[in-house]
C-alpha positions in Angstrom: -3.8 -15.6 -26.4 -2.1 -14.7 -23.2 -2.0 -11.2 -21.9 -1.1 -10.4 -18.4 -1.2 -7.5 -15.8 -0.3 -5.9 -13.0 -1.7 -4.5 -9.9 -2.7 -1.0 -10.5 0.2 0.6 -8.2 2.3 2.7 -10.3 0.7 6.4 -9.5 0.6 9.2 -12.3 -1.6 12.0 -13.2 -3.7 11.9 -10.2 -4.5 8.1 -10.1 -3.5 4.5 -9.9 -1.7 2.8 -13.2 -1.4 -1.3 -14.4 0.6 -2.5 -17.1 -0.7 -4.5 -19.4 1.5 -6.9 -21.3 2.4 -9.6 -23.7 4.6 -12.9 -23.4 4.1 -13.8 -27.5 4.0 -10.3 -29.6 3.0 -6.7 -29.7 0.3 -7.7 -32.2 -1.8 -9.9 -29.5 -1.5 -7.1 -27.0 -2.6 -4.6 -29.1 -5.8 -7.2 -30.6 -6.4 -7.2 -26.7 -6.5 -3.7 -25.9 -8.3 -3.4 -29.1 -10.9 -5.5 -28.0 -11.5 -3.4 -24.6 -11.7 0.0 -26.5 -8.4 1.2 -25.0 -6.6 3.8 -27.1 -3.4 3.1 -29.2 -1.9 6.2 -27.1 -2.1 4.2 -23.9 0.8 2.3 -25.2 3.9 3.0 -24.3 7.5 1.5 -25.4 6.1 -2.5 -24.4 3.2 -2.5 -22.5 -0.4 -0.6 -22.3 -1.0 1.7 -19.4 -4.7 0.9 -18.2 -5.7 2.9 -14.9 -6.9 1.7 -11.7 -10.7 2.1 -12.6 -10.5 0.0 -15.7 -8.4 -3.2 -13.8 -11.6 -5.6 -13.3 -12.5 -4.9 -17.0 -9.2 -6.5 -18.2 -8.8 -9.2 -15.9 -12.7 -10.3 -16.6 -11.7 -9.7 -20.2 -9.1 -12.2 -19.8 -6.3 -10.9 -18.7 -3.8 -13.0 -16.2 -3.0 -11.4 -12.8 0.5 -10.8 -11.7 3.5 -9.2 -9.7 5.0 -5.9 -11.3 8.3 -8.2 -11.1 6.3 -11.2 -12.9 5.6 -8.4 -15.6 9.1 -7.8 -16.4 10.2 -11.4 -16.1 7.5 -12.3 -19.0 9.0 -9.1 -21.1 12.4 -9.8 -20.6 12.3 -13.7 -21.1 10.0 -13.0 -24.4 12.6 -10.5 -26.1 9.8 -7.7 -26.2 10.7 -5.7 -22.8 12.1 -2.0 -24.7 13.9 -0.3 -21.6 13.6 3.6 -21.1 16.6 5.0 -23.8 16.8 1.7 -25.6 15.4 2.7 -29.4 12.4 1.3 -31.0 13.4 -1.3 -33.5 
C-alpha cells in the first residue's frame, strides 16, 4: 500500500491544508485515512484533506512525500484524479 502527500500549503479555513492521495484505488486511501482516525468528510472528489498539524502523523504513518505537481501526476496517470465539474462516477 502506497499513499502519498503533499506539503501542507494550500490555505483554508484559517490554516494550512495537504492532500492525501492514492496511485492504486480509493479503497487503499480510504483503509489509510481509516487507520489514522481521519473522517470520511475530509474527503473530497480524489483525495483526503489533512491539515498542517496532522502532516508528521501521516508521513510517520507511512505516507510518501511529494510535490503538489507529483500529486496530480500520480492521479492523473492512475485514472482516479476527478477534476472540479467532472461528475462522480
Amino acid at each position: 500500500m502506497t499513499v502519498y502527500i503533499d506539503p501542507p500549503s494550500w490555505p483554508g479555513h484559517g490554516r494550512m491544508w495537504s492532500h492525501l492521495v492514492s496511485d492504486e484505488s480509493y479503497d487503499e486511501l480510504h483503509a489509510f485515512a481509516d487507520t489514522l482516525g481521519v473522517p470520511r468528510r475530509a474527503f473530497e472528489r480524489d483525495h483526503y484533506d489533512i491539515p498542517s498539524h496532522r502532516y508528521a502523523d501521516v508521513v510517520a504513518a507511512g505516507a510518501v512525500e511529494v510535490s503538489s505537481r507529483e500529486v496530480v501526476r500520480l492521479l492523473t496517470e492512475s485514472g482516479l484524479r476527478r477534476p472540479k465539474g467532472r461528475p462522480l462516477a
